[in-house]
C-alpha positions in Angstrom: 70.7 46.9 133.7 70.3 46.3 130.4 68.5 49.4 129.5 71.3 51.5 131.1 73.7 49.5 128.5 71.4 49.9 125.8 71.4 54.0 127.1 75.0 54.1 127.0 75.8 52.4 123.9 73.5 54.6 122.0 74.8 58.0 123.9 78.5 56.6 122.9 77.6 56.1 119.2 76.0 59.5 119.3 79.1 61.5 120.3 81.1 59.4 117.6 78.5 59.9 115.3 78.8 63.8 116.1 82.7 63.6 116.0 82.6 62.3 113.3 80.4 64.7 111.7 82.2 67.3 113.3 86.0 66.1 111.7 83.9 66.0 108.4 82.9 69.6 108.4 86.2 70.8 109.7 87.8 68.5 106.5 85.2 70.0 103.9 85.7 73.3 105.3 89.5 73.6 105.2 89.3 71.7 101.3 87.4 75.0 100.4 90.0 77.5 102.0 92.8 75.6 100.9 90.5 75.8 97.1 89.8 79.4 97.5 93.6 80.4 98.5 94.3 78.3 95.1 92.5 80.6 93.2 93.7 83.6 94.3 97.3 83.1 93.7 96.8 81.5 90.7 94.2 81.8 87.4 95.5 77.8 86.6 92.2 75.7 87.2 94.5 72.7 87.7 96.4 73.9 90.3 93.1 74.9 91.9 91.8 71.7 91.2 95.6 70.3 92.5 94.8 72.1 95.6 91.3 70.9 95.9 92.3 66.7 96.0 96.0 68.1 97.9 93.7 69.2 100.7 91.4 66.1 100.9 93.7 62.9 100.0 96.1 63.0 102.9 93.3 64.5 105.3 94.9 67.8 107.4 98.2 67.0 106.1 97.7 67.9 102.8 96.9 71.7 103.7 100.2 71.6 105.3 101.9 70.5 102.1 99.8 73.2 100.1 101.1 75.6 102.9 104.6 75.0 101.1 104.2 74.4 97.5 101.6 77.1 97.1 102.9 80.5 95.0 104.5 82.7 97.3 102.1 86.0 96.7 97.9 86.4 95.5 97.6 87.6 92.0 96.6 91.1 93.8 99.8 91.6 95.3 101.5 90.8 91.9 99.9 93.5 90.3 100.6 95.8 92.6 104.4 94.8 92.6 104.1 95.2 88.9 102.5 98.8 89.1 105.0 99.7 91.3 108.0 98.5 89.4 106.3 100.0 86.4 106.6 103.6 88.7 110.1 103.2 89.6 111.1 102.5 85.9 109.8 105.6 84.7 111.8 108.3 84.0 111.5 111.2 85.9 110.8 114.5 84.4 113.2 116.3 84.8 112.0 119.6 83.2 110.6 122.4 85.8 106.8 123.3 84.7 106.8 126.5 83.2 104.6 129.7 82.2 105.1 132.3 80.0 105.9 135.8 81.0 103.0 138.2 80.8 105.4 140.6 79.6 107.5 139.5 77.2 105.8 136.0 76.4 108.7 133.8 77.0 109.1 130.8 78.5 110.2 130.8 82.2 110.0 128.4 85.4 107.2 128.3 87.6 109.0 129.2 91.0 111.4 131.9 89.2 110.5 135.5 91.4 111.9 137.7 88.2 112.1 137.2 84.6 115.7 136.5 83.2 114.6 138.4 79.8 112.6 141.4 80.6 113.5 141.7 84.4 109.7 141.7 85.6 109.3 141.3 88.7 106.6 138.5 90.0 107.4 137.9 93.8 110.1 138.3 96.1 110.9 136.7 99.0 110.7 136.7 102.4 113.4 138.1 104.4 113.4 135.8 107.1 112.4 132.2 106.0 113.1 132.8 102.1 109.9 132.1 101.3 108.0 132.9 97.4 105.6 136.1 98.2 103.6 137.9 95.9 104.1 142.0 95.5 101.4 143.0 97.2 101.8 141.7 100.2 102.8 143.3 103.3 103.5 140.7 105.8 104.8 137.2 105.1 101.8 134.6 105.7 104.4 131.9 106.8 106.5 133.8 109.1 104.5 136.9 110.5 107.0 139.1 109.2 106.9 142.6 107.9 108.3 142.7 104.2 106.0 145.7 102.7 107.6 149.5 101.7 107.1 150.8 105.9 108.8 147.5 106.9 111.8 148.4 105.1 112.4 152.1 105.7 111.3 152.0 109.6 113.7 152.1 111.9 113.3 149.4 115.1 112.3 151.3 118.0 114.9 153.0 120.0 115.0 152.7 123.9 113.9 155.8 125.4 117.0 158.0 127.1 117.0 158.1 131.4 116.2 160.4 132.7 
């Protein structure tokens, strides 16, 4: 009988010995998030250090308490609010890129089919879906449709007369 006590005891002391153990790890291991969070939404070694004793002195409570008084975003996120805010601030260009003429050298706007100076023609554009196309071509490559010199001088196809 007394060696089954003895057995018991010792298997009892075990499993809070291992429970123990067990809460321990869990502790440590939640310190170290609670630590590594710190120093990602902060560079301030005290807070970090702050966090580290926050996380430990009221055990599993603390991490709740970090949970509320920690900064709101990482460091990572702030930059990225900053770039962005940095974007929107910028002023937009508003000045169309532009080339010179190959004919009479000036200045003129990318998109622009004819040149307001000379009158050279660059493009023109589709019939259909107002598209930019270049001289040569004889069908639009957005909208199938027939735009070279045959396109506009054929007539459509008349029905054929009965008979």
């Amino acid at each position: 009988m007394k060696l089954l006590a003895d057995t018991s005891a010792s298997l009892i002391f075990l499993g809070v010995l291992l429970l123990i153990l067990y809460v321990a790890l869990l502790l440590v291991a939640l310190a170290y998030n609670v630590v590594r969070d710190a120093r990602r939404r902060s560079t301030s070694i005290p807070f970090a250090i702050f966090a580290f004793l926050l996380a430990f002195v009221p055990p599993f409570l603390g991490a709740l308490i970090y949970l509320v008084i920690r900064p709101p975003r990482t460091l990572a996120e702030e930059r990225s609010l900053a770039l962005e805010q940095q974007i929107l601030e910028e002023p937009v260009s508003g000045t169309p890129e532009t080339r010179p003429c190959p004919t009479c050298g000036r200045d003129i706007e990318e998109d622009f089919v004819i040149c307001p100076y000379c009158r050279t023609q660059f493009a023109r554009r589709c019939t259909v879906c107002e598209r930019r196309l270049r001289l040569g071509w004889p069908v639009c490559p957005y909208c199938a449709t027939e735009v070279g010199a045959h396109a506009l001088s054929a007539a459509p196809p008349r029905a054929p007369a009965p008979h």
